[in-house]
N, C-alpha and C positions, 0 to 999 in steps of 0.2 A: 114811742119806745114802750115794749111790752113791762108791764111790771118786777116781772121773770128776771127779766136780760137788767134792767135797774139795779135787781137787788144781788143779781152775779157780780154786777162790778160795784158797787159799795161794797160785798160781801171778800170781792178779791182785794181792794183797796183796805179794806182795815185789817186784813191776814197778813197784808204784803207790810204795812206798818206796824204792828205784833212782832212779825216774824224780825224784822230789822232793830226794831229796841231789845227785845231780848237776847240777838244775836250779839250786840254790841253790850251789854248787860254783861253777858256770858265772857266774852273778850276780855274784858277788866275785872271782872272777879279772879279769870283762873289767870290772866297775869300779875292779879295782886298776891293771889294763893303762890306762885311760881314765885316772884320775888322774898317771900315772906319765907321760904325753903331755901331762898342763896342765901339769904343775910343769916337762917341758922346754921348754917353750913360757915359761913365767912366766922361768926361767935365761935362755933364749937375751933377753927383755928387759932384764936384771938387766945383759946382756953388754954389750947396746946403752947402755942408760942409764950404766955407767961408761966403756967407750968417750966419749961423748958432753961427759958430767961432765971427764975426761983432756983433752980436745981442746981443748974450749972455755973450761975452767976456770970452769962456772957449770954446775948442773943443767939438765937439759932441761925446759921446759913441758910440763905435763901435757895432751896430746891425746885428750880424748874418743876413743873409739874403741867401737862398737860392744859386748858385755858385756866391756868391757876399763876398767878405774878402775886410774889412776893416782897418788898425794898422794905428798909430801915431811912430813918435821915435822923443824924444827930439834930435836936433843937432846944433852945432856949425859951420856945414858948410854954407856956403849961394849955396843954389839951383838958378839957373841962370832961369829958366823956366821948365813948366813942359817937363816930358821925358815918352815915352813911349816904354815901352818893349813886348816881349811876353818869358813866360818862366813859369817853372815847380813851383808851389810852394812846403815848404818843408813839407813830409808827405802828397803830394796830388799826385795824377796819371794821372788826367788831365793839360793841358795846360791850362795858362791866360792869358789874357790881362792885365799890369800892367800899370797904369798912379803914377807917384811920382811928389810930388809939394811941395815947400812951404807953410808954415801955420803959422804966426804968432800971438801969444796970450799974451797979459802982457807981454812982455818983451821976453815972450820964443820964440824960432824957432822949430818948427816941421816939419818934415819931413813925407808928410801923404801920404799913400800908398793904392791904391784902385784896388782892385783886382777883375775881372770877370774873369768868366769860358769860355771856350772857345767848350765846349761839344757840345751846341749846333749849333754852327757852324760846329764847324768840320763834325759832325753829316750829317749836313745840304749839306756840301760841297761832302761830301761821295756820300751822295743820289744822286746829281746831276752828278757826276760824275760816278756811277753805270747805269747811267738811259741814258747816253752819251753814253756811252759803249755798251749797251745792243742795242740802236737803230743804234750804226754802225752795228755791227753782222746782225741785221734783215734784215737793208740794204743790206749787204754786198750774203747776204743767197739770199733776193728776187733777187739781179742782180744776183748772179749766175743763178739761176735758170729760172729767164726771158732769160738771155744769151743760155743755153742748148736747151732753147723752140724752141727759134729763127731759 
């Protein structure tokens, strides 16, 4: 084996490993950054809804709203602060973001539950990570073929 053609392929082997930690690096930051923009979007509602709750002295009606789910449940537990999850709601196919908090009204405890779609994201995170992909291959395709020229 010429020394050439040796150090083509170590040379394409440690690009091709580069290229795939960074790609996957890449993947989990901007889906950490992506989640880190629902749950303040989910806060800035949690804001409204006790605003709301203060003012009126009664919860607000849950307003459909495009991947947006709202519910109340009266409860007797004391919620310690809010929690955020992500998970399946029931009868739905996509993933949410879920924020639950306390909600107190006359006396009552509520337990309010605020649910975003996560479609768009995911969505979002796909493309970026198709588009990762696609630009290792082309990379990967022009060294070779600058390597053969050579």
């Amino acid at each position: 084996m010429k020394l050439f053609t040796k150090y083509n392929r170590i040379n394409l082997l440690t690009t091709i490993i580069i290229f795939v930690l960074s790609a996957t690096a890449f993947y989990f930051v901007i889906r950490y950054i992506l989640l880190n923009q629902v749950d303040n979007d989910l806060m800035i509602e949690e804001g409204e809804i006790e605003t709301y709750a203060l003012e009126h002295k009664e919860i607000p009606e849950p307003i459909p709203v495009k991947g947006q789910k709202i519910s109340y449940t009266l409860s007797d537990k004391d919620l310690k602060k809010r929690q955020f999850a992500t998970d399946h709601l029931a009868g739905e196919k996509d993933s949410y973001r879920i924020l639950r908090f306390k909600i107190t009204v006359k006396e009552n405890t509520y337990i309010a539950t605020v649910a975003k779609s996560l479609q768009s994201t995911d969505d979002l995170t796909m493309s970026i990570l198709l588009i990762s992909l696609a630009t290792i291959f082309v990379i990967m395709a022009a060294s070779l073929i600058i390597n053969r020229v050579v």
